[in-house]
N, C-alpha and C positions, 0 to 999 in steps of 0.2 A: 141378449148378449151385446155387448160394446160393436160399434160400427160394423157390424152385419151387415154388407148390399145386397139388394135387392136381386135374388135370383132371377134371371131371365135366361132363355133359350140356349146354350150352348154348342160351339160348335168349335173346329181348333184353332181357328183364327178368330174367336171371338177375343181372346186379350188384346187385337190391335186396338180395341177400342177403348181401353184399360190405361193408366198411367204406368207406362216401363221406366223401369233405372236398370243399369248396365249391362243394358242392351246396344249393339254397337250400330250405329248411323251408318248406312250403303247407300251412297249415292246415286250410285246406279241402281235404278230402281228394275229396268228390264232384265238386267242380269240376277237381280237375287229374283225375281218374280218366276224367271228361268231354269236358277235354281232350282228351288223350292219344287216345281215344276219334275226336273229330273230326276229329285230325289223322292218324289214321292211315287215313281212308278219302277223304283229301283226295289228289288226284296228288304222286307224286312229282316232287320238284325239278330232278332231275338222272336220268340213265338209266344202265345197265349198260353199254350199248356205249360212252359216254365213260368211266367208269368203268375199263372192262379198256383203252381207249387210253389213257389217262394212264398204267397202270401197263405198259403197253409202254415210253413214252416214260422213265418212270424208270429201268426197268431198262436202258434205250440209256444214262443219265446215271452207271448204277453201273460201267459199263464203260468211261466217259470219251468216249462217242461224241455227248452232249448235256449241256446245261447246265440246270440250274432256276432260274428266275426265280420266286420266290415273295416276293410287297409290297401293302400294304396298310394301310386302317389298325388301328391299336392296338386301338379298337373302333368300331365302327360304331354309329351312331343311325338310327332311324327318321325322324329331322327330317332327317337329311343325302340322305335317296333322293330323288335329284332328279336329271334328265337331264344339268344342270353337271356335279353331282360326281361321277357317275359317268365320264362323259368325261372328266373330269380326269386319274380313275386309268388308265383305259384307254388313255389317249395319254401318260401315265408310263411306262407298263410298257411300253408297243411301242415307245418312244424306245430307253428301256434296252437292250430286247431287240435290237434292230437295232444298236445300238450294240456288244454281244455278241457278235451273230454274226457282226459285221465282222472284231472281233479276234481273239476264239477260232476262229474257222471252223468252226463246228458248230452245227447247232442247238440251239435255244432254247425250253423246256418253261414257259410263261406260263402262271402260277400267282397267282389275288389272292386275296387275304384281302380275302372279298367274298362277299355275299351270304350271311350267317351268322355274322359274328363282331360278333353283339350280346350275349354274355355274357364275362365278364371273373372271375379271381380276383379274393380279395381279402387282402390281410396280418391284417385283423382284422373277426372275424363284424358287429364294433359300430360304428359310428363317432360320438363326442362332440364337440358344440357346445353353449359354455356351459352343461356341466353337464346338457345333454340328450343323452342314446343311444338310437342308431336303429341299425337293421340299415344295414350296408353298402350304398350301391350297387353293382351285381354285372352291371349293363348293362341293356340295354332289351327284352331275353329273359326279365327276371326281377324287376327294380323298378324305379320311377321315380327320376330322381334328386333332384328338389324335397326339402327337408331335411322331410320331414313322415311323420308317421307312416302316413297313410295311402299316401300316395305312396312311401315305403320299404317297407311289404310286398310279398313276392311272390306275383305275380297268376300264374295259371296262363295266365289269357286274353292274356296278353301274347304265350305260345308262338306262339299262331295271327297275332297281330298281326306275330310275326319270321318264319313261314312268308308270309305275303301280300310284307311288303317284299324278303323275299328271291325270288320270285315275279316280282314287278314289276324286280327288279333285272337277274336271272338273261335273263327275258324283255329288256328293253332292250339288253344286253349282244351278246346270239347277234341281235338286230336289225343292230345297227351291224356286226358283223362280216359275216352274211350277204349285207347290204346294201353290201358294198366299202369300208367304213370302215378296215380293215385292209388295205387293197391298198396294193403297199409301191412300186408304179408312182407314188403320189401321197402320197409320207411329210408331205409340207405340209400334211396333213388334222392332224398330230397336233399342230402346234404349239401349243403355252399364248399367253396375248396375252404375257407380258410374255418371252418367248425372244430378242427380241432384244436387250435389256439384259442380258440371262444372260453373264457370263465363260465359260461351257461354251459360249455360241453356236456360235463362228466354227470349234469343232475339231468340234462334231457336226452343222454342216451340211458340213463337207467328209465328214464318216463318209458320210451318206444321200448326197451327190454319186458318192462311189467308188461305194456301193452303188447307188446306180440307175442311173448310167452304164454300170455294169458289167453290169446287167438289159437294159438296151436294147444294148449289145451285141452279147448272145448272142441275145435275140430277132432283132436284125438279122442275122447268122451264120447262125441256124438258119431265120429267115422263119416261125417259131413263139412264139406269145405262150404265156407263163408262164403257164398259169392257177392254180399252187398260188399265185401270189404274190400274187393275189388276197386270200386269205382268208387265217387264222391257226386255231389251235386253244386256245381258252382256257380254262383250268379256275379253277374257286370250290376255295377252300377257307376251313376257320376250327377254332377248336380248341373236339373236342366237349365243352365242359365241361358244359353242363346235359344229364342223360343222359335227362331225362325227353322231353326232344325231339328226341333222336336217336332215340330206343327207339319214339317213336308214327311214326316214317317210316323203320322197318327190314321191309325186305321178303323174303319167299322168296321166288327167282324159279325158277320150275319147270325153265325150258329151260337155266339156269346151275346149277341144284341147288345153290346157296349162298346166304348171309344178304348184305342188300347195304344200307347205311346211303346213303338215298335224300335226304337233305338236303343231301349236297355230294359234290366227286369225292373229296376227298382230307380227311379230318378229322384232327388229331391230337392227342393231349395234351401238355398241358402240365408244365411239370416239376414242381409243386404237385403233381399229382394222379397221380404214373409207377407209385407202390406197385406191386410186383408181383403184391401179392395184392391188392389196391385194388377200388373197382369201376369204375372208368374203364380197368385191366388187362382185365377179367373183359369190359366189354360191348365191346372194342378187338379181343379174341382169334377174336369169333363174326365178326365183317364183313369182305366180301372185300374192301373197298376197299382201295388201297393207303394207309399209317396212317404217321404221324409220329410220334415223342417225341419231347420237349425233352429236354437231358440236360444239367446243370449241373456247377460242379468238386465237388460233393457227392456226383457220381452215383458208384460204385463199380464196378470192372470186374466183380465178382460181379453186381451188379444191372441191369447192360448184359446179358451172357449170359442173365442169368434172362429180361430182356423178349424177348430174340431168340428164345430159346427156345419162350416161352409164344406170342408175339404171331406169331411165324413160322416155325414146327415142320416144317415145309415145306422151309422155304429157297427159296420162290418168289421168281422175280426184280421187281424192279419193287415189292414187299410191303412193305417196310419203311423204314423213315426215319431214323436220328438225326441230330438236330437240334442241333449242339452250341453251346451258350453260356456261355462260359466266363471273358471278360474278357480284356483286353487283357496284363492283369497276370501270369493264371495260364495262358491256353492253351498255353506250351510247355512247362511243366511236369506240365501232365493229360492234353492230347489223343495224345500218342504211345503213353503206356501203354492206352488208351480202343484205339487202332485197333488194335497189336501184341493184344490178348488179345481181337477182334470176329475177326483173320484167322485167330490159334491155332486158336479155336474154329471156324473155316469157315463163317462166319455169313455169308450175304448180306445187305448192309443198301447204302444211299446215305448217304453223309456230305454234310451239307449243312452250313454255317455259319451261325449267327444271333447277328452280332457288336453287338447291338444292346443287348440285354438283361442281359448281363455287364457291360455298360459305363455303368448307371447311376446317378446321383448326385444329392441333391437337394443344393441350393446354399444357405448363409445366406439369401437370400431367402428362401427357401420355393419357390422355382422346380426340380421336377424336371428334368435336362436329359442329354443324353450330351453327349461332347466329341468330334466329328467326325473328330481324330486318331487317338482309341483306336478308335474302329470300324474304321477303314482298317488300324490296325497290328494288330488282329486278324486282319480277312478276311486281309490281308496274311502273318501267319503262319500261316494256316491252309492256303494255297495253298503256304507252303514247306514246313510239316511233312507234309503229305500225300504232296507229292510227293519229299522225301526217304525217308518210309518205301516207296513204289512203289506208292500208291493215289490214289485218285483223289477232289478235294474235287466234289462231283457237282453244287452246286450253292448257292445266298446265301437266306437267308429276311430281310428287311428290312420294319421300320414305316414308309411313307412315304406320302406326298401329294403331287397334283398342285397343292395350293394353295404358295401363297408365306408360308408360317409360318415363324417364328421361335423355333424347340421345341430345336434341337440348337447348339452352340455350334463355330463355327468353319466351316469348308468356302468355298467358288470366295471371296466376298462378307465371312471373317473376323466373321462372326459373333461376339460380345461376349454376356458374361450380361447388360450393359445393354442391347442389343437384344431380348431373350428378351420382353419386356412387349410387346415390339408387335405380336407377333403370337400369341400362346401359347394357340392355340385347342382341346389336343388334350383327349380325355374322359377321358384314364387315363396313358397313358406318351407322350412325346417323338419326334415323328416327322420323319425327313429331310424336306425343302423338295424343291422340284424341285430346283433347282439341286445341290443335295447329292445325290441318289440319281443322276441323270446323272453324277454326278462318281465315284460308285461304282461304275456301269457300265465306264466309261471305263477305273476301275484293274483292274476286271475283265480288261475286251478287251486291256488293257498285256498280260495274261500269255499270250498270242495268240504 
């Protein structure tokens, strides 16, 4: 396989030795050393045993027997951890998801880009205002964004400030679902206030009707209450770009005898950062987590096999991810040669779809935005070419919110770029509205 390096010994600081891109430069070398240091005797976030059930549940999604629900925002802020907005998301995704498994008949692998996606690429290390350059904002894992010098370096102590709110998140989260907030006996917990002015109303409360109708049923039938219906299984994920804070929460764990990256269930790279020989390759290879790539119309089927190769030498099921983003324009032109030479080679992966990211455009205004059509007519070709070649699209990665934003143009409400100003809150890229991700859902569960 194309530019395959040369496996050597692994350890989680072995990618220092690796060529990084945006990776953010700490001057202070004793304070991030201190860091790191901190955070690696601080608990972990997440555990082993969610960890290898996530990646059961994927590996059910690569055989077509489950779906992944993976949404979230673009990036996360420390000002946004608050018990609202986290609820927000969480009664987003479990709308969707129910929505899902109404139409496809299968389960539903809820997955948020949550609790860890406070770092962000960036197009240019610099960004200029009037004639002033400052380092990029890069998220609130690594700088501030106030246009100022002091406030644009990156702080190491920031790391620990993204392990606390992830902490608090992560905790809040597994409360509300322990706590019956995801029992699907009472789907009325998830509604948003403004659902009933939604055009997607009236067709997803008849979804949650069939579906709880059809629960009390069979309880009544069988004179036995459901208690999986009770609860949900939810997993965090977010993309490990700062590696310096995945690396101070990678663990041995004795009784798994493998490396387990303790800051989320599922981390992945992104497509900036896939190099095979890269160091986000190099510290992606040692962790038993199940791992994602983005893979764009750039990515080369050479450079697909190499990452199968290196990141899952194995062929373990459940292991691997690609994440394809390709645009509305070019995915049937890229993605059939992508999976014909993943099956050649007998690669186990999941193909997921992330129709969001190929589909962006900044507007004369200055307003970045997607157009709510080409996302649809992506995922939309991604579910025929999949299933024309006899594989299986395993599951959707979506930017979305439970707030009522005005970030994407078009969907249930016809959204206008003249609407985009009224509500255009996001920190980085363009995120579906409630209304628009229910609406995704929907075309999901159509293919049922």
């Amino acid at each position: 396989m194309d530019n395959v390096p040369s496996i050597a010994p692994w350890k989680p600081d072995s990618w220092q030795a690796r060529k990084a891109v945006q990776l953010p430069v700490y001057r202070d070398a004793a304070a991030l050393a201190s860091t790191i240091a901190e955070l690696g005797r601080l608990p972990p976030l997440v555990t082993s045993w969610e960890i290898e059930a996530l990646k059961a549940r994927l590996a059910q999604a690569q055989q077509g027997r489950a779906f992944v629900l993976q949404g979230g925002d673009c990036a996360e802020t420390f000002a946004d951890c608050s018990s609202e907005n986290i609820v927000q998301k969480l009664k987003i995704l479990l709308q969707m998801s129910m929505v899902i498994v109404a139409g496809l008949k299968r389960p539903v692998v809820r997955v948020g880009r949550i609790a860890g996606q406070y770092a962000k690429p960036r197009s240019d290390d610099l960004e200029t205002r009037d004639g002033v350059a400052l380092p990029s904002y890069r998220g609130d894992l690594v700088n501030r964004s106030a246009f100022t010098a002091t406030d644009r370096e990156p702080d190491p102590a920031l790391m620990l400030r993204g392990y606390e709110y992830a902490a608090l998140t992560l905790n809040f989260v597994r409360g509300l679902i322990d706590g019956g907030f995801a029992d699907i006996h009472h789907p009325e917990n998830w509604n948003l206030d403004f659902v009933s002015q939604s055009p997607m109303a009236d067709r997803y409360h008849q979804v949650m009707r069939r579906v709880t109708d059809g629960l009390a049923f069979f309880e009544a039938v069988t004179g036995a209450r459901v208690d999986d219906a009770r609860r949900i299984d939810f997993f965090a994920s977010h993309e490990g770009l700062n590696l310096y804070y995945e690396q101070a929460q990678t663990r041995w764990l004795r009784h798994r005898g493998r490396w387990y990256d303790l800051t989320t269930h599922y981390p992945w790279i992104g497509a900036r950062t896939a190099a095979v020989d890269g160091a986000h390759v190099e510290y992606f290879r040692g962790i038993a987590n199940p791992i994602g790539v983005k893979i764009g119309p750039a990515t080369t089927t050479g450079e697909l096999l190499s990452l199968a190769a290196v990141l899952n030498p194995a062929n373990e099921p459940g292991r691997l991810t690609f994440i394809h983003r390709l645009g509305a324009q070019r995915i049937a032109s890229v993605l059939p040669g992508m999976i014909e030479a993943v099956r050649r080679a007998g690669a186990t992966v999941l193909w997921v779809c992330d129709p969001m990211h190929g589909n962006t455009e900044v507007l004369g205004s200055g307003y970045k935005t997607r157009r709510f059509d080409r996302i649809l007519e992506e995922l939309e070709a991604a579910f025929r070419i999949h299933g024309e070649l006899g594989t299986h699209l395993g599951g959707v990665h979506l930017e979305l919110t439970g707030d009522h934003v005005t970030e994407c143009i078009g969907g249930a409400r016809g959204l206008t770029e003249q609407d985009l100003h009224r509500a255009y809150r996001t920190q980085v890229d363009p995120r579906l509205n409630y209304e628009q991700a229910l609406e995704v859902a929907m075309r999901i569960a159509d293919r049922g």
